[in-house]
C-alpha positions in Angstrom: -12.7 7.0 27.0 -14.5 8.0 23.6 -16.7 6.1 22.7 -16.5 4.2 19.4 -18.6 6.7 16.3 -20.8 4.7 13.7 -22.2 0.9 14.0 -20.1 -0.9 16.6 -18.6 -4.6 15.8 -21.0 -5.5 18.6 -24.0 -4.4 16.4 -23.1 -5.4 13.1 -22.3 -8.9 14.4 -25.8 -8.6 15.9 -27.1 -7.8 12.6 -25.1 -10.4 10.9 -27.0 -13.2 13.6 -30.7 -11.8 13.1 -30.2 -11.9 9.4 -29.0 -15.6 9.6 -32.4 -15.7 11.0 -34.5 -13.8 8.3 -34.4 -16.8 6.4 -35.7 -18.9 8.6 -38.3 -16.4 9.9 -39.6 -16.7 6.4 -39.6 -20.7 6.3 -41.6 -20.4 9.4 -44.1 -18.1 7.2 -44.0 -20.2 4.4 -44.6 -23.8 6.5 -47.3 -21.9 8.3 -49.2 -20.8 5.1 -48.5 -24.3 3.7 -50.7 -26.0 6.5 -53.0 -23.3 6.3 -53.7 -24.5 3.0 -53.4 -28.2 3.8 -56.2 -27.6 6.5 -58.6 -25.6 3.9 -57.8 -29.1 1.0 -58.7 -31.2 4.0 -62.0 -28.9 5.0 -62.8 -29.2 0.9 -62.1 -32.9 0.4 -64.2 -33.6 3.3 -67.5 -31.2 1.8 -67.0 -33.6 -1.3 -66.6 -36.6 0.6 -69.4 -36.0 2.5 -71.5 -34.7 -1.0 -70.2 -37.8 -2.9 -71.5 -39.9 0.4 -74.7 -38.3 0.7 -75.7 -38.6 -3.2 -74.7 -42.5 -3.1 -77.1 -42.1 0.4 -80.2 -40.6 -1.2 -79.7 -42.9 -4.8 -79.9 -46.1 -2.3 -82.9 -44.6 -0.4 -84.4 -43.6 -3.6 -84.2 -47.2 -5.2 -85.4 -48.8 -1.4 -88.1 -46.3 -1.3 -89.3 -46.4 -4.5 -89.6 -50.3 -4.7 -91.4 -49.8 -1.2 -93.7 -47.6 -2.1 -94.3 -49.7 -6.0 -95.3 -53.0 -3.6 -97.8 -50.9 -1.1 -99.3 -49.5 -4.1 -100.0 -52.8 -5.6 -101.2 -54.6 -2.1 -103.6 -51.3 -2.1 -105.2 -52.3 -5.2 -105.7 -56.2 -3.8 -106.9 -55.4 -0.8 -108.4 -51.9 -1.2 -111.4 -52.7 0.5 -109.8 -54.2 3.3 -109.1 -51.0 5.3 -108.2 -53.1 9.0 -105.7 -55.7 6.9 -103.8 -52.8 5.0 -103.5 -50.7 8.4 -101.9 -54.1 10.0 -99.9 -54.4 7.1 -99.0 -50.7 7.0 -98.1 -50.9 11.2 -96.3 -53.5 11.0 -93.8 -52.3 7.9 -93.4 -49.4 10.2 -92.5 -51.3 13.1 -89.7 -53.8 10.7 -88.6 -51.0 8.7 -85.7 -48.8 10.1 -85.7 -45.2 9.3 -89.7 -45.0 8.5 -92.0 -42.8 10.7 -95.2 -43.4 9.0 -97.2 -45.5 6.2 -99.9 -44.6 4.5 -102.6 -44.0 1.8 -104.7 -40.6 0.6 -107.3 -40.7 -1.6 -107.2 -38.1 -4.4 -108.6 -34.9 -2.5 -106.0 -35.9 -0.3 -107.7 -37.5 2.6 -106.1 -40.3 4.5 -107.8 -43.4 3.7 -105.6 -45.7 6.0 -102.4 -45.4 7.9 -99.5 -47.0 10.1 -101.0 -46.9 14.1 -99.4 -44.6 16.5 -98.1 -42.3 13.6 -99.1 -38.8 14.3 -100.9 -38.2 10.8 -103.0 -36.1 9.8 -106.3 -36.4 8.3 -105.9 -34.4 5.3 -102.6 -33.3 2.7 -104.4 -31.7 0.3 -102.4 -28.9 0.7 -99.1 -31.1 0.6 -96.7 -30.3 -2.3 -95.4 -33.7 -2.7 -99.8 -34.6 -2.5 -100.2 -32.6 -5.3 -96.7 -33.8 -7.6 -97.6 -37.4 -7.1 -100.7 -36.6 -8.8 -99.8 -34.1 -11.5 -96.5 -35.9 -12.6 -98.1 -39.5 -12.0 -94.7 -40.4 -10.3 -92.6 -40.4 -7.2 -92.6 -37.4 -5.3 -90.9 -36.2 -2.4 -91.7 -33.4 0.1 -89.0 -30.7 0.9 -86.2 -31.4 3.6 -87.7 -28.8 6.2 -90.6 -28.2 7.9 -92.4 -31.6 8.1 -92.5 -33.0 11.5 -93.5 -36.3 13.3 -93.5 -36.4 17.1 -91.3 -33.2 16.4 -89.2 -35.2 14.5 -87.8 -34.1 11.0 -88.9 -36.0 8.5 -89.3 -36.3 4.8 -92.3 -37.4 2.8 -91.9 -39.6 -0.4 -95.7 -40.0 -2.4 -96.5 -42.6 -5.4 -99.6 -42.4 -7.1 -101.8 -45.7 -7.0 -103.1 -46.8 -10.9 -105.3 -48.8 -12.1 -104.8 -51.3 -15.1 -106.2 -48.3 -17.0 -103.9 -46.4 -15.4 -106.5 -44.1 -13.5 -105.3 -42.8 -10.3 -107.3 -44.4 -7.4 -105.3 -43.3 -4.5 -101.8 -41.8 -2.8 -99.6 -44.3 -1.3 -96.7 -42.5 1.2 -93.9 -43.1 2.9 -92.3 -40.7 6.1 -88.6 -41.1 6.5 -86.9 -40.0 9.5 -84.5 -37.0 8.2 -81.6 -37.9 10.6 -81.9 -41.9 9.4 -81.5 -40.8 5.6 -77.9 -40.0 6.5 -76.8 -42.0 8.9 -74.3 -42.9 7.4 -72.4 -39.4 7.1 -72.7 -39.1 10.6 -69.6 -40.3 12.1 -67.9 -38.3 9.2 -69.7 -35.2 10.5 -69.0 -35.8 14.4 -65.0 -35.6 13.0 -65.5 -31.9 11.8 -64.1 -29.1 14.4 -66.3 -27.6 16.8 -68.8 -25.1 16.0 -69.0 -26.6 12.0 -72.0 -26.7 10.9 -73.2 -29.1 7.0 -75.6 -26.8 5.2 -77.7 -27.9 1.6 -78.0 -25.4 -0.4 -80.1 -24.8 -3.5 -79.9 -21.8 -5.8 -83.1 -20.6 -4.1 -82.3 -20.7 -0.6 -81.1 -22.9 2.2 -82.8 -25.8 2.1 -81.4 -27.6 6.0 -78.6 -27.5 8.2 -76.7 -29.7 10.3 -75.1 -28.6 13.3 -72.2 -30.7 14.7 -72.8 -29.2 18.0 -76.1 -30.1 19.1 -76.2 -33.3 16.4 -79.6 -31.8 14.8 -80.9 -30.9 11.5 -82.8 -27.7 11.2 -84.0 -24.6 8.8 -80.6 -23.1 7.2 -79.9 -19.8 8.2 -80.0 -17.1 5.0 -76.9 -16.8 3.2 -75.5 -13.7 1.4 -76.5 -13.4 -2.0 -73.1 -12.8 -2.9 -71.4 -15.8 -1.2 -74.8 -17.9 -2.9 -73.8 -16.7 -6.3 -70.0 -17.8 -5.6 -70.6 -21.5 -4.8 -72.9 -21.5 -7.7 -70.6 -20.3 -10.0 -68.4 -23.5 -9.9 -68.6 -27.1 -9.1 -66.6 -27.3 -5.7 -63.8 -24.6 -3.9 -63.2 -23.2 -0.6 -64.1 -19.2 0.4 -63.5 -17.3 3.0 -65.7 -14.8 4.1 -67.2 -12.8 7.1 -70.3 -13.4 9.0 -72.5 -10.9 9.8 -71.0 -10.7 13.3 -67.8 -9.8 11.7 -66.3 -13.6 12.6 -64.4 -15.2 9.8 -65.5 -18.6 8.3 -64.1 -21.2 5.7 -67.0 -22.4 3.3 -65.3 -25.7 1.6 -68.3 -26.5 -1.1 -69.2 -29.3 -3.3 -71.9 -29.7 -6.3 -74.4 -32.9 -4.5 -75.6 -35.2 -7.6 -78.9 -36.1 -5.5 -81.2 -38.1 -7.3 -84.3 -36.9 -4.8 -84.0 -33.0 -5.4 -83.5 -32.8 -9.0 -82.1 -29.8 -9.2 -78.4 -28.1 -8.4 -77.7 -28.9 -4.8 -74.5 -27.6 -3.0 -73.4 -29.4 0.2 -71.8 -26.6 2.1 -69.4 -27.0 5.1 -69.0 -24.0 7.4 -66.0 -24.5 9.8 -65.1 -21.7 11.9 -61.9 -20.2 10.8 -60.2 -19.8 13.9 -60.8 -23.4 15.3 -60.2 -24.7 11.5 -56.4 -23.0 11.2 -56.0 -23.8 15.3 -53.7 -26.4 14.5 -51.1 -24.2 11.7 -51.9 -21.6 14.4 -50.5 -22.9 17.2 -47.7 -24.7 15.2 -46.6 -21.1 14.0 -47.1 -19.8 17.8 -44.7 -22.7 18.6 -42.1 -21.8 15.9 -42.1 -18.0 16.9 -41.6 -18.8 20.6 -38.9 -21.6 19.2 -37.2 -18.6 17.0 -37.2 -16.3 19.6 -35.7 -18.0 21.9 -33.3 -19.5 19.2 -32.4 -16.0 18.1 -32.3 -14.5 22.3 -29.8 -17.4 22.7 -28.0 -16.6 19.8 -27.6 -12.7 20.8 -26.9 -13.4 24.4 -23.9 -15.7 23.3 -22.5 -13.2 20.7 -23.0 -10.5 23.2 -20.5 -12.8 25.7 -18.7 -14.1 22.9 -18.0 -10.7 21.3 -17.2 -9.2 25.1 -14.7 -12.2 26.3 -12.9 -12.6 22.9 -13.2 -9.2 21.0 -14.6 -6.6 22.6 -12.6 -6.1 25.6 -9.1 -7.2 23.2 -10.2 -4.0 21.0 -10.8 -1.8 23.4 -6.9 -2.3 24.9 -6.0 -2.2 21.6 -7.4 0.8 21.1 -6.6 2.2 24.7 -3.1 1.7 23.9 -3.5 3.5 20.2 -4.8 6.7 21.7 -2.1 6.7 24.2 0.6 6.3 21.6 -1.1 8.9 20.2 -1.3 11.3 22.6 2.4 10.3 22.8 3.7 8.0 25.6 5.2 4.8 23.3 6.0 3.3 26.2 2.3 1.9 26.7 2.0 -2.1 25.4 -1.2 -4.4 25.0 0.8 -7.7 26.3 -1.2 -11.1 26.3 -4.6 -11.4 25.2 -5.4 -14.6 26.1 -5.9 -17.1 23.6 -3.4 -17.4 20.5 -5.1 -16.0 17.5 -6.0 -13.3 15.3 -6.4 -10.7 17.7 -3.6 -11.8 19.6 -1.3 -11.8 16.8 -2.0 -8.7 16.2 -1.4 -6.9 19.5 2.1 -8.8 19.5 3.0 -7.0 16.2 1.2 -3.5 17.6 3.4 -3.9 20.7 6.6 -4.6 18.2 5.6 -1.5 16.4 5.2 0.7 19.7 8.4 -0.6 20.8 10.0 0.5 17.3 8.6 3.7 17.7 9.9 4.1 21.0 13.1 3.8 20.6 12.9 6.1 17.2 11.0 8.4 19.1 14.0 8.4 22.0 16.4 8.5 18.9 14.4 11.9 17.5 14.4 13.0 20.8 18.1 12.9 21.2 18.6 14.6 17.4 15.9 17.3 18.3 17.8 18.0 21.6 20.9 18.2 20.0 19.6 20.4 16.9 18.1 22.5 19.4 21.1 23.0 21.4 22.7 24.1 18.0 20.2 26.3 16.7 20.6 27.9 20.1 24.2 28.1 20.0 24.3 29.4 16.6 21.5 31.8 17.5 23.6 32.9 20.4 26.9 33.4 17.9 24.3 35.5 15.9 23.6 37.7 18.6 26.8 37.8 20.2 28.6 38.9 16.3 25.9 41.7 16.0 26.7 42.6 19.5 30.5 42.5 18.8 29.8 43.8 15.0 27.7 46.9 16.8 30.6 47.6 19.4 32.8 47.6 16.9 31.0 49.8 14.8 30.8 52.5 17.7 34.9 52.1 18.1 35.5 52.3 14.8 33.2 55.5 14.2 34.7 57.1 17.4 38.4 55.9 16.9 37.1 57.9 13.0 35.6 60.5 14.6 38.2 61.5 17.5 41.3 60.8 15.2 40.7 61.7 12.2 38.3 64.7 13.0 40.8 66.2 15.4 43.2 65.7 12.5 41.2 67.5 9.9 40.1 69.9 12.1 43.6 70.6 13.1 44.7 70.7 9.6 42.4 73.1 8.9 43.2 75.2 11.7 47.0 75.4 11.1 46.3 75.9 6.9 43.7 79.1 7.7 46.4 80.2 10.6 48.8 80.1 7.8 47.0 81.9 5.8 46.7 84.9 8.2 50.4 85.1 9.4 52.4 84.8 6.0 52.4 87.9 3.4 51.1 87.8 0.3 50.8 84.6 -1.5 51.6 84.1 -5.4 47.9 83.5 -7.0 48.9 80.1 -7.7 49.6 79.3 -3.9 46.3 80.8 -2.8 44.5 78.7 -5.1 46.3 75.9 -3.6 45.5 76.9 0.1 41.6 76.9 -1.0 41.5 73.5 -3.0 43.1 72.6 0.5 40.5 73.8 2.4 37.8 72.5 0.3 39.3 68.7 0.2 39.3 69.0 4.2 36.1 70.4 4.1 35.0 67.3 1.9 37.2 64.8 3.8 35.3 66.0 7.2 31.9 66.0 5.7 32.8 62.0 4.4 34.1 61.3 7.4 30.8 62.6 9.0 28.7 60.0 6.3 30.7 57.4 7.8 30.8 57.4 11.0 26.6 57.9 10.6 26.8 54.7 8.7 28.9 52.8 11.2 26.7 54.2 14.0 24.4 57.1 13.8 25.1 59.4 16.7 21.4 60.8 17.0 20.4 56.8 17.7 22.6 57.3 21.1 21.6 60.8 21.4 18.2 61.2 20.7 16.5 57.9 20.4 14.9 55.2 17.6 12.4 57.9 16.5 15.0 60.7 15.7 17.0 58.1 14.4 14.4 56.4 11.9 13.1 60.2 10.8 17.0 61.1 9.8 17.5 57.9 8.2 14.3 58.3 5.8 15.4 61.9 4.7 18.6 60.1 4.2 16.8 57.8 2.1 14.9 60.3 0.5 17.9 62.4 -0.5 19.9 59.1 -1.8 17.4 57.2 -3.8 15.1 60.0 -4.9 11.7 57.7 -3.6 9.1 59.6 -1.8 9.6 57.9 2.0 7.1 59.5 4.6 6.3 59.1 8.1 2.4 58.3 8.6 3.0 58.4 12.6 5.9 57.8 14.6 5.1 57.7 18.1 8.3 58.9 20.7 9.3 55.8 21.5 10.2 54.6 24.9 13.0 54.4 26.9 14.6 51.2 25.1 17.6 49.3 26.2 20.2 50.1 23.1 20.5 46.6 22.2 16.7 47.0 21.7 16.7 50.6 19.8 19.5 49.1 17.8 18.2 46.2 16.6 15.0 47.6 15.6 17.2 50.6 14.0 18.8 48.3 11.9 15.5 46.1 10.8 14.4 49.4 9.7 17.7 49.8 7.4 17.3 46.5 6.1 13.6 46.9 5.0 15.0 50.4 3.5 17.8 48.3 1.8 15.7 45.4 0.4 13.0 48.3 -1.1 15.7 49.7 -3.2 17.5 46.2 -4.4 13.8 44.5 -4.7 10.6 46.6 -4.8 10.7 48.8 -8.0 8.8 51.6 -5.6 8.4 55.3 -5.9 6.6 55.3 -2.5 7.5 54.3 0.9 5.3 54.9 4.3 6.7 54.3 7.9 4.5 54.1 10.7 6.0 53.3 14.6 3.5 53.0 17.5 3.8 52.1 20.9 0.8 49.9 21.9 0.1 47.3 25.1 4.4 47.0 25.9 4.9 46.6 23.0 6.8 48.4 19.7 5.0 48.3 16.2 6.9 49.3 13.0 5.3 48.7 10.0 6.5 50.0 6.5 4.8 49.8 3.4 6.0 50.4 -0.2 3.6 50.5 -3.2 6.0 48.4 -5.0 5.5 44.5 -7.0 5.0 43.3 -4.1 6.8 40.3 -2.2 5.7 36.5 -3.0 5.4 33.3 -0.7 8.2 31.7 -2.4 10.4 34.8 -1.8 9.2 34.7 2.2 9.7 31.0 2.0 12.7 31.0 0.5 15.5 29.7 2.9 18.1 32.3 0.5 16.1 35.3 1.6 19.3 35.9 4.1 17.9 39.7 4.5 14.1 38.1 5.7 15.8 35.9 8.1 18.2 38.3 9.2 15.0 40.5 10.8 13.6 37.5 12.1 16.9 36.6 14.0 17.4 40.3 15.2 14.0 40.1 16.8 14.2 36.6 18.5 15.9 37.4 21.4 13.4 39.9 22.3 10.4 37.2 21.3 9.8 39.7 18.3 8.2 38.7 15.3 8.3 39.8 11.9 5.8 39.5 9.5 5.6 40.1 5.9 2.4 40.8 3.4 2.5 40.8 -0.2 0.1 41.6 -3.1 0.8 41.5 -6.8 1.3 44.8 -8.3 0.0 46.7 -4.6 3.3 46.6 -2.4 4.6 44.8 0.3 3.6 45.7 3.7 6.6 44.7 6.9 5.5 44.2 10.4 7.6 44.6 12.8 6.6 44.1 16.7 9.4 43.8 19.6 7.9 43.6 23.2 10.2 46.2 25.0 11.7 46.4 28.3 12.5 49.8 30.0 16.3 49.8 30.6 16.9 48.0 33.6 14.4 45.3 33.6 16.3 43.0 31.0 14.3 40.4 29.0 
């Protein structure tokens, strides 16, 4: 069977499910880019959380430090000479206070003077930058947040100088606090950060430490871009994006850090690894694809049942039974379809309608048959009368030519026998005798005209060819139109019925030229080609319309047509405007003795 040409009902109700789909395709999208930001406002509330923590951190440590370091210096200057009692004094604060690493006191070229026991120090800080601020800005100063150690512990140095009532500086009191203890307090907010995050502080300058959640440790902070540098610094808090130089994708969530110790712009920066960061929106979208595509398999799988069981395979008879009514046999029905619906409906009124056309198509049937049988019959009569009508014609034109010859020619004898056997005739009888003569004379040569009219003796005598090449100088002669022969092959041995009938389809073209054409010039042509007989004539005259062949009054047109049916003949019939008509004639012949 043909297949069905274009989009099927299969696909378009296909198409019809996955774009029921689109929609929620693009919710899943949506939800997925929604948690992605979600995840990046958490990643960002948490660097300010943690910025906001650690500034309230330092302020507290700076306040507890400070005081610290403002009661040392005034012990120094009671017990300055005492160097045993303040290194007690300074080993035992060490020992009570949490967080501290090391006490002590430098004199101003930076040598230490006295200091906690067991601490590590060294005996000289000259070089020290937070040494030398103490000094210059006769206040608190505080070492940077990398590279000073103790027992390979990070740790930051906090110096206050020592003044006398005159407010001379006698010494350098210091303080080493353990890096890890200043933020304590952020820690268990750091150990909830994602895997492979890492805290970093971040000055305009340079990194300044970093804290890795992995490993728990401060250390150096690696070098970050310029570019990236100059976008945290160009606002107080926001989240990037950006690329390591391994090519792996990070979030940086920043925050401004108000730090009291630094005094200057500070940016806590939290570095989450993108990948574990969206891991959660990740593998929710993951989830919803697998749940979609599963939803949308299901879906197809049941339309592709649904459509076969209740449409599908109902269309097809449907239209299994149209092409056979269409090739013909109404006798073909759909019956039941199952359920009672739509489709069922419908194939009850398509087999009403093939039952209708059945027995309309038997009813035509019957009419055709019977038309037929009349067309037949009448075509029969047709034949038949030109049968009896040519018969006739031959009796007539013999029964005209053996009567009424022998009388004329008898009459004609006995008035010149007369003639010779009585004497002298008055001049008025002799002109009698010859107006005698010459209207026997005509009457023979009328009769002759006739008897060629009823049934042209040199047809029966000498064949169609003689017969058509007498008949066009009779033509000639009668109607004055120049009527030539362009070829006119000897024809064959036809059966008469045959040489008469295209005889007088030849007469009848000859006949319609004169009452229709309005032509001066007529050309036959008659070949013998392949079985079968050609006769074409061609005037030069108006020229014959498609209304006029159409026309069912044309009785001359239809007359030729009927000759030639019983011989499955065919006539056809060319016109042009103002060129001529041009009549083709063909008749397959049989040699007398075969029969059709």
């Amino acid at each position: 069977m043909q297949q069905f040409v274009g989009t099927s009902l299969k696909k378009r109700l296909y198409l019809l499910v996955l774009a029921a789909f689109i929609p929620i395709a693009f919710l899943i999208f949506y939800i997925t880019e929604e948690q992605k930001a979600v995840e990046e406002g958490v990643i960002l509330q948490k660097a300010m959380v943690l910025a906001k923590a650690m500034a309230n951190e330092e302020n507290q440590q700076l306040e507890s430090t400070t005081n610290l370091l403002s009661v040392l210096a005034d012990l120094f200057l009671m017990i300055q000479g005492e160097a045993e009692r303040l290194s007690g004094v300074l080993d035992n604060l060490r020992k009570q206070s949490n967080g501290y690493k090391a006490f002590g006191f430098l004199d101003t070229d930076g040598r230490l003077l006295v200091g906690s026991h067991a601490a590590g120090l060294d005996k000289n800080y000259r070089n020290k930058v937070w040494f030398s601020d103490a000094l210059k800005h006769e206040q608190l100063a505080m070492g940077p947040y990398h590279g000073e150690h103790i027992h390979d512990k990070p740790v930051i140095y906090f110096a206050l100088p020592v003044r006398d009532n005159s407010c001379h500086a006698l010494a350098v009191v210091f303080a080493a606090m353990d890096l890890d203890w200043v933020n304590r307090n952020i820690f268990k907010q750091l150990a909830e950060l994602p895997k492979g995050s890492r805290l970093t502080l971040l000055d305009e300058a340079r990194g300044m430490l970093s804290y890795d959640v992995d490993d728990g440790q401060w250390s150096m902070a690696d070098q970050i871009s310029p570019d990236l540098r100059h976008k945290i610094f160009g606002r107080p808090s926001g989240i990037l994006v950006a690329s390591d130089e391994n090519g792996d994708a990070w979030i940086y969530a920043f925050a401004l850090l108000d730090s009291p110790i630094t005094n200057r712009p500070v940016s806590i920066v939290l570095e989450v690894p993108k990948a574990i960061a969206l891991a959660a929106p990740k593998r929710i979208f993951i989830r919803n694809v697998v749940l979609l595509v599963i939803s949308v398999s299901i879906a197809l799988l049941s339309i592709w049942w649904a459509a076969n069981a209740f449409i599908i395979r109902r269309i097809r008879a449907m239209v299994r039974a149209s092409r056979e009514i269409a090739a013909g046999d109404f006798s073909v029905r759909i019956g039941k379809l199952g359920v009672q619906d739509e489709l069922s409906h419908l194939a009850g009124v398509f087999d009403e309608m093939a039952a209708s056309l059945q027995r309309r198509t038997a009813r035509e049937s019957e009419v055709m048959a019977s038309l037929e049988r009349s067309r037949k019959q009448l075509r029969n009569l047709a034949a038949y009368q030109q049968e009896v009508r040519e018969k006739e014609r031959i009796r007539i034109a013999r029964e005209i030519h053996d009567q009424f010859g022998q009388s004329l020619t008898i009459l004609k004898m006995d008035l010149t026998l007369i003639k010779k056997h009585l004497p002298e005739f008055s001049p008025v009888v002799v002109e009698k005798m010859a107006s005698m003569a010459q209207v026997i004379d005509e009457a023979m040569k009328g009769l002759h005209t006739v008897t060629a009219e009823l049934r042209p003796v040199i047809l029966d005598d000498f064949g169609l060819a003689a017969a058509i090449e007498w008949q066009i100088d009779e033509f000639r002669e009668r109607t004055g139109i120049d009527c030539r022969v362009s070829q006119c092959d000897a024809a064959p041995d036809l059966p008469m019925e045959q040489a008469t009938a295209l005889f007088r389809i030849f007469q009848e073209i000859l006949t319609n030229i004169i009452r229709h054409a309005q032509a001066d010039e007529v050309m036959v042509r008659l070949e013998a080609r392949d079985d079968e007989l050609i006769l074409q004539v061609q005037d030069n005259g108006r020229g014959i319309t498609e209304d006029e062949i159409n026309d069912s009054a044309s009785y001359g047109l239809l007359g030729i047509r009927e000759r030639l049916y019983p011989w499955n003949g065919t006539a056809v019939f060319e016109g042009r405007p103002g060129q001529g008509t041009l009549v083709t004639a063909r008749l397959p012949y049989f040699p007398k003795g075969e029969g059709q």
